[in-house]
C-alpha positions in Angstrom: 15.5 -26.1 115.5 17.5 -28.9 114.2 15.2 -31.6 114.6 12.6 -29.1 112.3 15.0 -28.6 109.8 15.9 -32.8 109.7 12.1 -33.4 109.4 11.9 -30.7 106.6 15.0 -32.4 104.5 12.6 -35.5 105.5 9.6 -34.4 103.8 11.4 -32.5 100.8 13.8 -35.6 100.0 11.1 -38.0 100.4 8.3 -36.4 98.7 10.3 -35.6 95.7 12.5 -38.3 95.7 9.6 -41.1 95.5 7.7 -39.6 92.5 11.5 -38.9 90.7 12.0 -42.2 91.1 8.6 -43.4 89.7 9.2 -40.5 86.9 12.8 -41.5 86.0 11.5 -45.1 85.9 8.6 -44.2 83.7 11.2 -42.1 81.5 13.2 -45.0 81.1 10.7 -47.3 80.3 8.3 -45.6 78.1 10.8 -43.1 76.4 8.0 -40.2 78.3 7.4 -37.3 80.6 5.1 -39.1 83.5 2.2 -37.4 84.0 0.3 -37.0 87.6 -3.1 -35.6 87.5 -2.6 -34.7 84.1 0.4 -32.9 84.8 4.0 -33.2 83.5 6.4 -34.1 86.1 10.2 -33.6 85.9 9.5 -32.1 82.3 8.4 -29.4 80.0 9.5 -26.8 82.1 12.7 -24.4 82.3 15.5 -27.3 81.9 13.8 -27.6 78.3 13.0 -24.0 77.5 16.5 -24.2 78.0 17.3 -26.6 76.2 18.3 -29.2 78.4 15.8 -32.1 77.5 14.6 -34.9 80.3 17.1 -37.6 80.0 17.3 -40.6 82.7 20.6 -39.1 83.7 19.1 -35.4 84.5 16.2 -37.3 86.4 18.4 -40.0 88.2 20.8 -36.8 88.8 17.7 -35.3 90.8 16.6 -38.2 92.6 20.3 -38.8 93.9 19.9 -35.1 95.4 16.5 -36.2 96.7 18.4 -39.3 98.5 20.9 -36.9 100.0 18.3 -35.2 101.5 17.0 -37.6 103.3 20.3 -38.5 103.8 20.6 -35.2 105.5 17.3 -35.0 107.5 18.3 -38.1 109.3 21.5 -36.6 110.3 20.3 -33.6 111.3 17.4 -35.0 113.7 20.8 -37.6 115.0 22.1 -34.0 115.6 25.1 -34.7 113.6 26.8 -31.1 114.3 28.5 -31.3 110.8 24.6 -31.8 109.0 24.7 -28.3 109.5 27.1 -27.4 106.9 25.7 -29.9 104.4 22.3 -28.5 104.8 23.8 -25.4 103.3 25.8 -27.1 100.6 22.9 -29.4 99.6 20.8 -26.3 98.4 22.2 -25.0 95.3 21.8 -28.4 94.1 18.5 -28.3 95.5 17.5 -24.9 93.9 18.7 -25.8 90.2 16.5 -28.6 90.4 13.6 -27.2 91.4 14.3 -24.6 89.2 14.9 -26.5 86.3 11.9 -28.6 86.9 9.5 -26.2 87.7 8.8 -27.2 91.0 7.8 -24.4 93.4 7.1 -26.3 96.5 10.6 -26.9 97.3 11.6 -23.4 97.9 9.2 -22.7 101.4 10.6 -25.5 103.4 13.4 -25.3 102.0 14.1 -22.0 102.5 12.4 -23.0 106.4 15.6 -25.4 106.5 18.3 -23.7 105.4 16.8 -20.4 108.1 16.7 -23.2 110.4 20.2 -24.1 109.6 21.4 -20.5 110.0 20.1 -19.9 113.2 21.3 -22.7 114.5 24.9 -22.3 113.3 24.9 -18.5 114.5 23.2 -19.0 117.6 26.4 -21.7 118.3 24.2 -24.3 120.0 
């Protein structure tokens, strides 16, 4: 169960984190939402209904999370016992950016990890 919920921070840190980075560079360069398949990434959604705009530091602020996450999967398939608890700590941060970004498929395997994480921790092993 570990080694699934490593290769799930894997996939959610990595597949995030490598388009936020092309986004934020994008951002930075051309002063603009980047667009993939004609859709906004990393902008126009709840952060700016809220009125939080996309700013380098709110994108650079996700892809940090994204780096954690990997971070994190690669503990977690070492089966650095500790990983566990960071697993759960990563995900607020996690959840407000996915939120805030309107990006709905981090919740599934993240949601997958952090069960993962539970049943792991509560099963003691």
């Amino acid at each position: 169960m570990t080694r699934t919920a490593g290769v799930l921070a894997l996939l959610l840190g990595l597949g995030f984190g490598i388009p936020g980075f092309i986004g934020t560079r994008h951002f930075a360069q051309n002063h603009e939402i980047w667009r993939f398949l004609g859709f906004p990434t990393y902008g126009e959604g709840p952060f700016e209904r809220a009125g939080i705009p996309t700013t380098v530091p709110l994108l650079a602020g996700f892809v940090v999370v994204c780096a954690a996450e990997v971070v994190l999967g690669a503990l977690l398939l070492a089966g650095w016992r500790p990983a566990l608890w960071l697993s759960l700590a990563l995900l607020p941060f996690e959840l407000a950016y996915w939120t805030g970004f309107a990006l709905p498929y981090g919740f599934v395997p993240g949601a997958a990890r952090v069960g993962l994480t539970i049943a792991v921790l509560v099963r003691g092993s």
